[in-house]
Backbone bond lengths (Angstrom), bond angles and torsions (degrees), N, CA, C in turn:
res aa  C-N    CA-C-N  psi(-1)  N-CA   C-N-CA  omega(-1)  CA-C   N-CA-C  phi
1 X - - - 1.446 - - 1.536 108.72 -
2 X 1.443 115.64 127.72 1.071 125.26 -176.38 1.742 112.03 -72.47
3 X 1.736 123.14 133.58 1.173 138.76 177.63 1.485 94.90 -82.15
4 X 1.710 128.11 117.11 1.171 125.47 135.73 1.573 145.19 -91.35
5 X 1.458 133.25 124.18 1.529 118.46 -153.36 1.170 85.75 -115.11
6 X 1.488 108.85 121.58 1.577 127.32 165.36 1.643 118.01 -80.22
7 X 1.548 117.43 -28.11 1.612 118.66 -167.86 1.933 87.24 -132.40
8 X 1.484 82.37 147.00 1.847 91.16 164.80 1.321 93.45 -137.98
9 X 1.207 125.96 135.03 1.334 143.34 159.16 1.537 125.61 -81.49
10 X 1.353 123.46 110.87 1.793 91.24 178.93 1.738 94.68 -152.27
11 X 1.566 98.66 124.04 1.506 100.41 178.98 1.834 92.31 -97.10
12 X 1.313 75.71 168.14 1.574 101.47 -178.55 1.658 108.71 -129.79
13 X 0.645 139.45 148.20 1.823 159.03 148.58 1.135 143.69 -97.64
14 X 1.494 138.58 57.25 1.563 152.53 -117.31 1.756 89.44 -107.17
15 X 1.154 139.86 110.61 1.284 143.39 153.29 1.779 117.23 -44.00
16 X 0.962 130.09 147.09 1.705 105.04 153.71 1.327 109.36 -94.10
17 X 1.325 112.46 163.08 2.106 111.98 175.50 1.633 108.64 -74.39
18 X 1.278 92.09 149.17 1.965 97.24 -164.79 1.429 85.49 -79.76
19 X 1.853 111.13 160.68 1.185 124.66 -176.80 1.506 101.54 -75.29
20 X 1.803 88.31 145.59 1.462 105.40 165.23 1.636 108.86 77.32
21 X 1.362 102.26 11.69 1.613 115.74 166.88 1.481 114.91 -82.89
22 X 1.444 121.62 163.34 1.798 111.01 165.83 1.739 89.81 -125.69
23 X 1.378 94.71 134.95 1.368 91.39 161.46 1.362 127.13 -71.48
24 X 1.136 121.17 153.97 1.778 127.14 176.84 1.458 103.69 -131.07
25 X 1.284 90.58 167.21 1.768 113.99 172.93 1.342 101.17 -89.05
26 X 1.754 90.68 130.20 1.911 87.47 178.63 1.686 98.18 -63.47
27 X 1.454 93.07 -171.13 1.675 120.49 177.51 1.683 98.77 -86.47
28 X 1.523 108.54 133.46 1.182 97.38 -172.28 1.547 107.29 -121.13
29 X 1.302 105.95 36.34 1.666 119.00 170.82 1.948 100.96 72.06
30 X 1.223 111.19 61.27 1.443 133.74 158.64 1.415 98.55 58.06
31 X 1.240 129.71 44.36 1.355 127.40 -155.56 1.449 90.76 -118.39
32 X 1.631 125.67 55.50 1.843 125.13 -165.58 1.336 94.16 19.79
33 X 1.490 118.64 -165.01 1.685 143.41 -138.92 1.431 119.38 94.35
34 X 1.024 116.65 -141.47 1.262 120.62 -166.53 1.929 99.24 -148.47
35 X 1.081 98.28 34.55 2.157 98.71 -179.18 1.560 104.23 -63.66
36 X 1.257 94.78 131.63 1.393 120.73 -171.39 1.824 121.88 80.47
37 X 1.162 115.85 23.86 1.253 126.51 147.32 1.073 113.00 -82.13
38 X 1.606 111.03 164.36 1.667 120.67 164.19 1.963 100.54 -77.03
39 X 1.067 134.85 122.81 1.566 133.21 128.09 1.246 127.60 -9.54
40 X 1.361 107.12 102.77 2.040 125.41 -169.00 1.483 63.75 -98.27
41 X 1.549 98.88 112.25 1.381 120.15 136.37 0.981 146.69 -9.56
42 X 1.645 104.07 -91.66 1.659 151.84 165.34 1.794 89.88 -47.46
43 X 0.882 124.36 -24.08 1.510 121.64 -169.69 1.427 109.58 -73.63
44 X 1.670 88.59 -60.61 1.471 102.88 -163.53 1.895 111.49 -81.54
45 X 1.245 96.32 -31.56 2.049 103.79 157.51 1.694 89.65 -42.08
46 X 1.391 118.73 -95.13 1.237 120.32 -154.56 1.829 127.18 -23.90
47 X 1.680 84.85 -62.31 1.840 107.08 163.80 1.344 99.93 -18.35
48 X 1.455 101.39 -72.15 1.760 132.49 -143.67 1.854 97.88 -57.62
49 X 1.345 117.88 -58.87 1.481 127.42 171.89 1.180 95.91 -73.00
50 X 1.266 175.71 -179.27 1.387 165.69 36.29 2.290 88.89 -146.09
51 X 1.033 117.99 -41.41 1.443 115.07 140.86 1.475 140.53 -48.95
52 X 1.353 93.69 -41.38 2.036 100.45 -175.29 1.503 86.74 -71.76
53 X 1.363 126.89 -55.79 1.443 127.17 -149.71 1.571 106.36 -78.28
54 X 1.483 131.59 -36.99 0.763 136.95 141.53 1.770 128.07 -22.24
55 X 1.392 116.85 -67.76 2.251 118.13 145.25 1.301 110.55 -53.76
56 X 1.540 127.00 -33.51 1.593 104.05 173.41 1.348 123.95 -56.66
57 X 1.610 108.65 -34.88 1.356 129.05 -150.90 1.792 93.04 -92.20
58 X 1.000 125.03 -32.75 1.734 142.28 160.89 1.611 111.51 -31.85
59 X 1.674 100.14 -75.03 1.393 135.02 176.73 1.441 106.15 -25.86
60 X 2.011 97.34 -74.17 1.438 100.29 -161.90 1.431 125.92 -64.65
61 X 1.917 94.25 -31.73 1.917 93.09 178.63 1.456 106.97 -81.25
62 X 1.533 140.15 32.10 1.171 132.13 136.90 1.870 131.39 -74.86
């Protein structure tokens, strides 16, 4: 007999970064990047939209 789940519950717990920290990119299991730099921002915004629009652009020519 099949289990159906109508509700998922899921808390989350977000820390803030302690002062006078830089954020970094975790280690992403030797997979090149740039681990142990600080995170260009402006970089990763761009990526991030140049992706969404990229599945928009997916979406519509279906």
């Amino acid at each position: 007999m099949p289990i159906e789940i109508k509700e998922l519950h899921i808390k989350v717990t977000v820390n803030p970064p302690e002062a006078g920290s830089l954020r970094q990119e975790p280690d992403n299991g030797g997979r090149g990047g740039s681990a142990g730099k600080p995170v260009d921002k402006e970089a990763l915004i761009a990526e991030c939209v140049e992706q969404v629009l990229q599945i928009l652009q997916n979406k519509t020519e279906r």
